[in-house]
Biopython code that builds the backbone (N, CA, C, O; Angstrom):
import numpy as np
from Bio.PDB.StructureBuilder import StructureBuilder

atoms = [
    (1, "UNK", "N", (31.557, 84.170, -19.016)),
    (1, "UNK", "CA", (32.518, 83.089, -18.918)),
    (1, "UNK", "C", (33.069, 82.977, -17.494)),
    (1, "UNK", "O", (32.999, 81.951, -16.817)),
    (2, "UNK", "N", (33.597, 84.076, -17.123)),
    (2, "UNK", "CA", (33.529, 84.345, -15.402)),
    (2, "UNK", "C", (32.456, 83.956, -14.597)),
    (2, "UNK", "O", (32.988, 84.115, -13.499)),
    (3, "UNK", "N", (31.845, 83.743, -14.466)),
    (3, "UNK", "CA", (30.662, 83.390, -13.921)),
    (3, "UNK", "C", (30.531, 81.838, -13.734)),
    (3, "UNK", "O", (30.483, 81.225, -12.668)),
    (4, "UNK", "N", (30.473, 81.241, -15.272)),
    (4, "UNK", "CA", (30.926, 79.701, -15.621)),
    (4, "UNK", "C", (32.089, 78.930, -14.774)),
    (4, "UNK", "O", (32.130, 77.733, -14.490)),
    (5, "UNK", "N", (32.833, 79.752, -14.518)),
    (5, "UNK", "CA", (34.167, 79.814, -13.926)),
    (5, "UNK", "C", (34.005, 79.115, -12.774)),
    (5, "UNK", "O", (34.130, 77.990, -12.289)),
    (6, "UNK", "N", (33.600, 80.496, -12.473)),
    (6, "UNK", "CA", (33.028, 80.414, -10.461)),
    (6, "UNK", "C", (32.484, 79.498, -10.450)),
    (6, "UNK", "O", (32.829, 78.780, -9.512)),
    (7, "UNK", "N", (31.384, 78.905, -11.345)),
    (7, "UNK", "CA", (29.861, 77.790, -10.565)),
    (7, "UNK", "C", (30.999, 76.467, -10.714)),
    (7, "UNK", "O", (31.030, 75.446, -10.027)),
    (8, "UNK", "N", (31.865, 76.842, -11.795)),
    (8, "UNK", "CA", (32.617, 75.114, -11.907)),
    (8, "UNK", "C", (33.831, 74.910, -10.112)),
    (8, "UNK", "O", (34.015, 73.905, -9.424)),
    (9, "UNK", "N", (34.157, 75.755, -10.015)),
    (9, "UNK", "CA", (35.114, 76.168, -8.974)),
    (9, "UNK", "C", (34.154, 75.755, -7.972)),
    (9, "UNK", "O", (34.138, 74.588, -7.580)),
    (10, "UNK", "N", (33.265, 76.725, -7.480)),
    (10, "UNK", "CA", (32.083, 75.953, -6.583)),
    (10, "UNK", "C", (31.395, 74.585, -6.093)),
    (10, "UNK", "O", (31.162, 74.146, -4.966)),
    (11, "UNK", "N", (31.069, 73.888, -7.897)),
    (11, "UNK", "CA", (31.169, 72.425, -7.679)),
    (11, "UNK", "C", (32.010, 71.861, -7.191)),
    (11, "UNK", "O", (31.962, 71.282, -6.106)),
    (12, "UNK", "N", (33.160, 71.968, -8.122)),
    (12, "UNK", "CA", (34.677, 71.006, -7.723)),
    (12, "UNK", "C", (34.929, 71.712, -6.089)),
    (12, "UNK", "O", (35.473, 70.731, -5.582)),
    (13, "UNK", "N", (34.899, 72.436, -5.311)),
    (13, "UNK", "CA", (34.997, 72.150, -4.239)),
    (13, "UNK", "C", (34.222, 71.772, -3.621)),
    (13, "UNK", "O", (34.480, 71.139, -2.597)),
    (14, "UNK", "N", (32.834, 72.060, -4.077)),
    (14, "UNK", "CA", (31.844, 71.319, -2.828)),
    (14, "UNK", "C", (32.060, 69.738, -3.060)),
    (14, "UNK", "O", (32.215, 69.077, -2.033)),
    (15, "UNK", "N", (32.082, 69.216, -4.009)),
    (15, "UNK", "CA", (32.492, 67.845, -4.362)),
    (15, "UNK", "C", (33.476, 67.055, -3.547)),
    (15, "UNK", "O", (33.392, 65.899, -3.132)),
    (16, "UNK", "N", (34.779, 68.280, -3.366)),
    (16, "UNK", "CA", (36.075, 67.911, -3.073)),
    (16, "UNK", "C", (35.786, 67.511, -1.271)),
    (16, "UNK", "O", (36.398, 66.663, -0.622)),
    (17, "UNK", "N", (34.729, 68.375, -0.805)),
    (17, "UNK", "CA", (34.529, 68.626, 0.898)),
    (17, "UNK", "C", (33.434, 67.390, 1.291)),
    (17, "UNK", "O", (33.366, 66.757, 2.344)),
    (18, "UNK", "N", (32.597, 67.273, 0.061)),
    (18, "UNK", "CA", (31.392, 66.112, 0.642)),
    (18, "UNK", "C", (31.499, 64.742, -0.578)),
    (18, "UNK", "O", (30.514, 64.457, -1.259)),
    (19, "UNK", "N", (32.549, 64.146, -0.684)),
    (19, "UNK", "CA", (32.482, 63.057, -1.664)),
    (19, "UNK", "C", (31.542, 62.137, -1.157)),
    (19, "UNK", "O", (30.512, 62.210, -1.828)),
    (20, "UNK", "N", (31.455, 61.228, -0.177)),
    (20, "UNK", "CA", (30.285, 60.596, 0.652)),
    (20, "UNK", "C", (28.937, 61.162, -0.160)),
    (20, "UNK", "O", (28.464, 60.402, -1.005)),
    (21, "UNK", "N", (28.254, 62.537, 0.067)),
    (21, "UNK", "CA", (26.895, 62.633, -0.602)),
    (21, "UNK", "C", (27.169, 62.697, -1.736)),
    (21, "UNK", "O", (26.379, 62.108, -2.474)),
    (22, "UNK", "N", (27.941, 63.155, -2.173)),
    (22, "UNK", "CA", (28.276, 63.184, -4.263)),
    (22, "UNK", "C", (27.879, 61.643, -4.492)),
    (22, "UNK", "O", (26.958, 61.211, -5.184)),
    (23, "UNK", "N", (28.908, 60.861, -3.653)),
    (23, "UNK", "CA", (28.664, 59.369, -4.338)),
    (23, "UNK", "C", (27.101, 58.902, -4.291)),
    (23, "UNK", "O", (26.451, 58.407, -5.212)),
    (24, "UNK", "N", (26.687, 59.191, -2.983)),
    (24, "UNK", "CA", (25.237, 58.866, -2.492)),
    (24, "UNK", "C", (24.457, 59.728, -3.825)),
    (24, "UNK", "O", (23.310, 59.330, -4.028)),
    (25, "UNK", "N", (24.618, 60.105, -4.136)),
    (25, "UNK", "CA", (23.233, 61.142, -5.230)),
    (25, "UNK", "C", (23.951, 60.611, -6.541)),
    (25, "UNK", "O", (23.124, 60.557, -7.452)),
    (26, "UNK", "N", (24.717, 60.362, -6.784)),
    (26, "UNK", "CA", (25.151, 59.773, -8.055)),
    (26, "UNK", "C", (24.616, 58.277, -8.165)),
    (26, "UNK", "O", (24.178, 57.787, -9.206)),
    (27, "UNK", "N", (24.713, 57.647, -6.985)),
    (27, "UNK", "CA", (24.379, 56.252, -7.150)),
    (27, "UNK", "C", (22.138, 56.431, -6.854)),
    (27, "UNK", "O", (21.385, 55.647, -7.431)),
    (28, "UNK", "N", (21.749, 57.243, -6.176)),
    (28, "UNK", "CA", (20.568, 57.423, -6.256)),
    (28, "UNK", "C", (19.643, 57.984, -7.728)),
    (28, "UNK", "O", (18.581, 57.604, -8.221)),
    (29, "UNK", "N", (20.386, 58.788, -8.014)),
    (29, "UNK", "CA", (20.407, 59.202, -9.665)),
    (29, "UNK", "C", (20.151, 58.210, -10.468)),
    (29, "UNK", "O", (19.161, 58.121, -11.194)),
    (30, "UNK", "N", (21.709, 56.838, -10.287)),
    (30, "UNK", "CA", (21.526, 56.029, -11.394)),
    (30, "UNK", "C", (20.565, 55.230, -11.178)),
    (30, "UNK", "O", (20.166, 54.636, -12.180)),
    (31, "UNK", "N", (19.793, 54.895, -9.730)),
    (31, "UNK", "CA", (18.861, 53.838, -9.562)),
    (31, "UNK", "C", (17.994, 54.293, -10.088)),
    (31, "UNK", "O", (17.495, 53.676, -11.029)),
    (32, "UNK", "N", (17.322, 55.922, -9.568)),
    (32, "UNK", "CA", (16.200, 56.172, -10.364)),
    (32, "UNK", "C", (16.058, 56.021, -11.995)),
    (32, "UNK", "O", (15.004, 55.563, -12.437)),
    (33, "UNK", "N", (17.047, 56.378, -12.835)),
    (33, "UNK", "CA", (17.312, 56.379, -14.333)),
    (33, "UNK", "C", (17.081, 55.107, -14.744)),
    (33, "UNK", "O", (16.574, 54.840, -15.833)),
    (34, "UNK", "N", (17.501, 54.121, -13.753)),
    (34, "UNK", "CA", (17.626, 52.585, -14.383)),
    (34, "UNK", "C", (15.946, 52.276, -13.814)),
    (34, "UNK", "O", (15.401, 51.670, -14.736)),
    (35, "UNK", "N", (15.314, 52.397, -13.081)),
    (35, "UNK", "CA", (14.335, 52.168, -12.417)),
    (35, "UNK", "C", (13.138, 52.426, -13.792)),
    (35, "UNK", "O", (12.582, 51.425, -14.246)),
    (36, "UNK", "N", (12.770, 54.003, -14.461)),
    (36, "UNK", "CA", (12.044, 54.512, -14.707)),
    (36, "UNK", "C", (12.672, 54.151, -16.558)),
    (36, "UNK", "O", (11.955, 54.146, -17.558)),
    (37, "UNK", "N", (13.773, 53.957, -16.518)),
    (37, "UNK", "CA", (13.701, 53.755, -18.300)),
    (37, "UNK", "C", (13.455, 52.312, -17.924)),
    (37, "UNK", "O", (12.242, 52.320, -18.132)),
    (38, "UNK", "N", (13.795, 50.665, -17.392)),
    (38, "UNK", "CA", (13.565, 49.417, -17.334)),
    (38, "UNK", "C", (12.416, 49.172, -17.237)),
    (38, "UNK", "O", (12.064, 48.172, -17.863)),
    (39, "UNK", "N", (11.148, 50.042, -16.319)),
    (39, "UNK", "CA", (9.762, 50.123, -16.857)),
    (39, "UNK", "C", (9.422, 50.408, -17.991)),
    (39, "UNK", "O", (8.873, 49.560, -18.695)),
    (40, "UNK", "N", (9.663, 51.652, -18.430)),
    (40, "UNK", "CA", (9.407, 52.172, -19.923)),
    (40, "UNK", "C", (9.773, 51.287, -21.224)),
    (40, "UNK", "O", (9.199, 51.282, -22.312)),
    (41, "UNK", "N", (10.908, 50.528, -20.794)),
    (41, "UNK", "CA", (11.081, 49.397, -21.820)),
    (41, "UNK", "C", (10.377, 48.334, -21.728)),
    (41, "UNK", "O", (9.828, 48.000, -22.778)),
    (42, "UNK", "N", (10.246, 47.842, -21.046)),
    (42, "UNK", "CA", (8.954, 46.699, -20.756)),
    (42, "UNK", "C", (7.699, 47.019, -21.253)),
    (42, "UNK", "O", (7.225, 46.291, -22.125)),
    (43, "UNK", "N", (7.001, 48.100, -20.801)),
    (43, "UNK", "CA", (5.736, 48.550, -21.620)),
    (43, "UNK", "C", (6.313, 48.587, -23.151)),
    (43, "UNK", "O", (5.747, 47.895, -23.997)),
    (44, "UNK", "N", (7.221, 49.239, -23.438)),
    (44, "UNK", "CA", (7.230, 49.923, -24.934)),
    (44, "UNK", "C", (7.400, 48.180, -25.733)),
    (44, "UNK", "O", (6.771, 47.761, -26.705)),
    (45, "UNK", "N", (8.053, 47.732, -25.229)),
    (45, "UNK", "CA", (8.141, 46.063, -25.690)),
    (45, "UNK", "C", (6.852, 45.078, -26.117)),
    (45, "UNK", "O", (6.457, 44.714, -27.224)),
    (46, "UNK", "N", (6.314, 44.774, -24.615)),
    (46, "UNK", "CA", (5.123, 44.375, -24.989)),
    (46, "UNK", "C", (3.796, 44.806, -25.580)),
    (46, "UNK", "O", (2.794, 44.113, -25.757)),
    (47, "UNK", "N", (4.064, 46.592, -25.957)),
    (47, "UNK", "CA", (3.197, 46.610, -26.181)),
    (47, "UNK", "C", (3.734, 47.260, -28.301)),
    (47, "UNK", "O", (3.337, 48.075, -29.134)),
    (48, "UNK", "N", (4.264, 46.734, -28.229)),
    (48, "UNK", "CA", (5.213, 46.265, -29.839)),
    (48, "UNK", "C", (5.469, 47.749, -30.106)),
    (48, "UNK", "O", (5.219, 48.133, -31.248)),
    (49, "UNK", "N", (5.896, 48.577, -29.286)),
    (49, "UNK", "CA", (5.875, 50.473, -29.829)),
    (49, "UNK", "C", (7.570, 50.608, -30.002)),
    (49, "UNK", "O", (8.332, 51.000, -29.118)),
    (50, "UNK", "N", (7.892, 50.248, -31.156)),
    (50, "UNK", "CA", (9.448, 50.119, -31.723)),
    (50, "UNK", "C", (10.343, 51.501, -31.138)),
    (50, "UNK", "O", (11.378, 51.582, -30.477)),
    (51, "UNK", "N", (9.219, 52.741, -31.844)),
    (51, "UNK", "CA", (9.763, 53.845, -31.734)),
    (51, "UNK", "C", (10.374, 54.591, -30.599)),
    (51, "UNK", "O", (11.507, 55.047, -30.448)),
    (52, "UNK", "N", (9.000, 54.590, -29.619)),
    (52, "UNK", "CA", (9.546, 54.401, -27.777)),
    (52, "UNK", "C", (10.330, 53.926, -27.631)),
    (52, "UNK", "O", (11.212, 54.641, -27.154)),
    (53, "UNK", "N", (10.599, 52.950, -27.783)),
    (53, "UNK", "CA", (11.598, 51.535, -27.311)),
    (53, "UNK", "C", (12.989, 52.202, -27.684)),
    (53, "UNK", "O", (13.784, 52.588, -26.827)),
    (54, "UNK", "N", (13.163, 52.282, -28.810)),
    (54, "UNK", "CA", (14.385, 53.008, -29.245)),
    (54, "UNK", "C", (14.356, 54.304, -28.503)),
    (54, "UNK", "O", (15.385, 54.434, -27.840)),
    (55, "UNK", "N", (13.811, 54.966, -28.428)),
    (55, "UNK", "CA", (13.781, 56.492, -27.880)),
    (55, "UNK", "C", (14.536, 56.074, -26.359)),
    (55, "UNK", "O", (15.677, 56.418, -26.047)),
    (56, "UNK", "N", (13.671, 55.311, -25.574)),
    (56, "UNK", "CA", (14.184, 55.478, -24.335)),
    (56, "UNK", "C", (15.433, 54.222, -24.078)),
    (56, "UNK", "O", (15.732, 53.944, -22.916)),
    (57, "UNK", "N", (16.057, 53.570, -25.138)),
    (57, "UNK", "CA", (17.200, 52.700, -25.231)),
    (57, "UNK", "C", (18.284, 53.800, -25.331)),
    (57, "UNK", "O", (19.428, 53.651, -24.900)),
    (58, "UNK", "N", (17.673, 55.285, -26.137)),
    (58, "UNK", "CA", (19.033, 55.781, -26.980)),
    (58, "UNK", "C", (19.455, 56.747, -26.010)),
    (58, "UNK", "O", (20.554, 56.941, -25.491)),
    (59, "UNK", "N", (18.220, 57.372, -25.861)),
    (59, "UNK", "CA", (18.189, 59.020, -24.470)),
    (59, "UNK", "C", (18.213, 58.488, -23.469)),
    (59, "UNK", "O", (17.576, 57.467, -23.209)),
    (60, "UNK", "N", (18.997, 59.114, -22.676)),
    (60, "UNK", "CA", (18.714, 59.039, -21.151)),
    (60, "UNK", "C", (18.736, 60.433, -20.441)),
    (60, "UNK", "O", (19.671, 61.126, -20.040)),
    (61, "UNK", "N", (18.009, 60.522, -20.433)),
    (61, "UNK", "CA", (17.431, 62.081, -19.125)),
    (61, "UNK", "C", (16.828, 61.647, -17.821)),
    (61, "UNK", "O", (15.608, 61.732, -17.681)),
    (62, "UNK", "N", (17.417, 61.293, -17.074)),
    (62, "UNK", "CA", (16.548, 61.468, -15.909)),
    (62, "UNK", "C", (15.521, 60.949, -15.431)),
    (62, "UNK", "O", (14.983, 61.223, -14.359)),
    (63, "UNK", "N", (15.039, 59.751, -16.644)),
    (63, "UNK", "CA", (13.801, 59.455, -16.590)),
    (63, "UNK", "C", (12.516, 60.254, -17.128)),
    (63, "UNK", "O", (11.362, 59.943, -16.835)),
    (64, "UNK", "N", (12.849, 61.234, -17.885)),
    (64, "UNK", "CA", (11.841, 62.455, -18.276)),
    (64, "UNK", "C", (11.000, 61.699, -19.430)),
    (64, "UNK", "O", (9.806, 61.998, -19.446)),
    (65, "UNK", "N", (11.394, 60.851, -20.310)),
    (65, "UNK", "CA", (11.384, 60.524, -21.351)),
    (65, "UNK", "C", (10.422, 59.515, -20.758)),
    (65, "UNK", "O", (9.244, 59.873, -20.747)),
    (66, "UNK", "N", (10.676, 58.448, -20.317)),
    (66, "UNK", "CA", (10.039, 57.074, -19.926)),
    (66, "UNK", "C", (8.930, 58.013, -19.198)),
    (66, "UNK", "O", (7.820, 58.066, -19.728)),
    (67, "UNK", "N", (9.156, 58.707, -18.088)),
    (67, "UNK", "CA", (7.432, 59.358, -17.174)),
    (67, "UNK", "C", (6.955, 59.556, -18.249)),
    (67, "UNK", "O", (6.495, 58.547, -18.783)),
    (68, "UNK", "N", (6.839, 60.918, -19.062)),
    (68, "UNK", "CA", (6.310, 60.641, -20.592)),
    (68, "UNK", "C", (5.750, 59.799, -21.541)),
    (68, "UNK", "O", (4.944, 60.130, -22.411)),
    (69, "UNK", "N", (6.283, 58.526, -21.308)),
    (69, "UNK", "CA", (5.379, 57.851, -21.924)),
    (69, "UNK", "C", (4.526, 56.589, -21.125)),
    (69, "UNK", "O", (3.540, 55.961, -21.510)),
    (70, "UNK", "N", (5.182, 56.497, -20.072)),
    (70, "UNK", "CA", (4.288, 55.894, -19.112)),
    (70, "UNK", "C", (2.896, 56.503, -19.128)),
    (70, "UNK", "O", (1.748, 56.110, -19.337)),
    (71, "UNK", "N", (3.628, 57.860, -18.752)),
    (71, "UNK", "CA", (1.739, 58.697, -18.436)),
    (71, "UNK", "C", (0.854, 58.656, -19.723)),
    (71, "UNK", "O", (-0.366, 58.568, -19.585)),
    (72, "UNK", "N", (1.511, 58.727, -21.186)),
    (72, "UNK", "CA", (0.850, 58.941, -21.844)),
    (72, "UNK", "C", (0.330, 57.951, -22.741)),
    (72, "UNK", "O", (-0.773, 58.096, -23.267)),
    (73, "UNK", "N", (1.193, 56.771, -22.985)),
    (73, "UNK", "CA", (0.932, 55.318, -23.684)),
    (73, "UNK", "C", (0.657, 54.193, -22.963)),
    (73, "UNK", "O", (0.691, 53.159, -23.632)),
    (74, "UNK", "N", (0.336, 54.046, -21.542)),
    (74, "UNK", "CA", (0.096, 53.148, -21.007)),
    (74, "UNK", "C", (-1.278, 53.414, -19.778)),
    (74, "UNK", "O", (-2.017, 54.395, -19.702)),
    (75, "UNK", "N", (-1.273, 52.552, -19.182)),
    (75, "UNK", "CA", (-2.252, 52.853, -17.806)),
    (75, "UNK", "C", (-1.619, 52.578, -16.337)),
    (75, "UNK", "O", (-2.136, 52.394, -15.235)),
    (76, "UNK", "N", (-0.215, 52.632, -16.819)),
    (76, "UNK", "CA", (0.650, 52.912, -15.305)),
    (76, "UNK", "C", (0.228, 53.919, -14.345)),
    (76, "UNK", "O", (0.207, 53.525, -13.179)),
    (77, "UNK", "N", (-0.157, 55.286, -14.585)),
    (77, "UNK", "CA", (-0.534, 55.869, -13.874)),
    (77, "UNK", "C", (-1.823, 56.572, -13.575)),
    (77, "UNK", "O", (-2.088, 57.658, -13.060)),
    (78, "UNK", "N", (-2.902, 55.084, -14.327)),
    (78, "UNK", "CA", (-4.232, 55.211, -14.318)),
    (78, "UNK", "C", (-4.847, 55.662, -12.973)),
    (78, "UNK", "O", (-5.847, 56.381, -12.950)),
    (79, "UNK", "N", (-4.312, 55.284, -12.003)),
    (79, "UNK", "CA", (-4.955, 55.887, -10.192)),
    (79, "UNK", "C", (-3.974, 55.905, -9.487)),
    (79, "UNK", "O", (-3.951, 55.419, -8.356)),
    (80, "UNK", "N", (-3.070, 56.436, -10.015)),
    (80, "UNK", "CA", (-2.757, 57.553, -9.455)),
    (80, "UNK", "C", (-3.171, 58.746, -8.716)),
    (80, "UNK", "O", (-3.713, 59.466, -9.554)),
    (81, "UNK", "N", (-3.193, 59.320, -7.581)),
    (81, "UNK", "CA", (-3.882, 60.723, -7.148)),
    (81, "UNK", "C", (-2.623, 60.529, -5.754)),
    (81, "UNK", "O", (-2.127, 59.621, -5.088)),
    (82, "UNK", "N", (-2.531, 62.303, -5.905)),
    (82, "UNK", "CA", (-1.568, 62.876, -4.887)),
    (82, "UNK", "C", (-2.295, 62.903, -3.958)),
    (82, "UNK", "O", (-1.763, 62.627, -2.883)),
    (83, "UNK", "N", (-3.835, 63.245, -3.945)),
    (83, "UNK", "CA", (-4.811, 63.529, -3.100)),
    (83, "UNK", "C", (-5.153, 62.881, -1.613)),
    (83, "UNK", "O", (-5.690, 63.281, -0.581)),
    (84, "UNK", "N", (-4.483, 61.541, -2.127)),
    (84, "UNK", "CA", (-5.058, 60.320, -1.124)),
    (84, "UNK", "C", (-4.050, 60.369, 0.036)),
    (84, "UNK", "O", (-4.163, 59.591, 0.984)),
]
sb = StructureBuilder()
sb.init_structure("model")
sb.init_model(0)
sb.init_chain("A")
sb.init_seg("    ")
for serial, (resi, resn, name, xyz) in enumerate(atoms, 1):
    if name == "N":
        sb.init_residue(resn, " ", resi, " ")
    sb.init_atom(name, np.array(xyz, "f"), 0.0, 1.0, " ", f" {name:<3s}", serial, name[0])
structure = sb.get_structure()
């Protein structure tokens, strides 16, 4: 619980010293989240998949959910390669 303590103490001051990047990564955060579920809904839509659709309307993680089904129900990331 001590420990918990400290990391919260840690945040709230690093927070308190750099509000400028807090805001900057909070507002980069929400673009990516809105970015990667507003794709995922569009595919899950047109391509009539109710269940997705709801899934990534209800959860929001990070976008974990929508990459997931991008990669796996669609051909969004048909050529794709890191390689190039």
């Amino acid at each position: 619980m001590e420990l918990l303590q400290s990391f919260d103490q840690l945040i709230t001051n690093w927070i308190e010293l750099n509000p400028g990047i807090f805001s900057i990564l909070i507002i980069v955060l929400s673009v990516w989240e809105a970015i990667w579920t507003l794709l995922g809904l569009w595919f899950a839509a047109r391509q009539n998949q109710k269940i997705w659709f709801l899934l990534m309307g209800i959860l929001q993680v990070v976008g974990i959910i929508e990459i997931i089904y991008l990669a796996t129900q669609t051909r969004f990331f048909k050529n794709f390669n890191l390689n190039d």
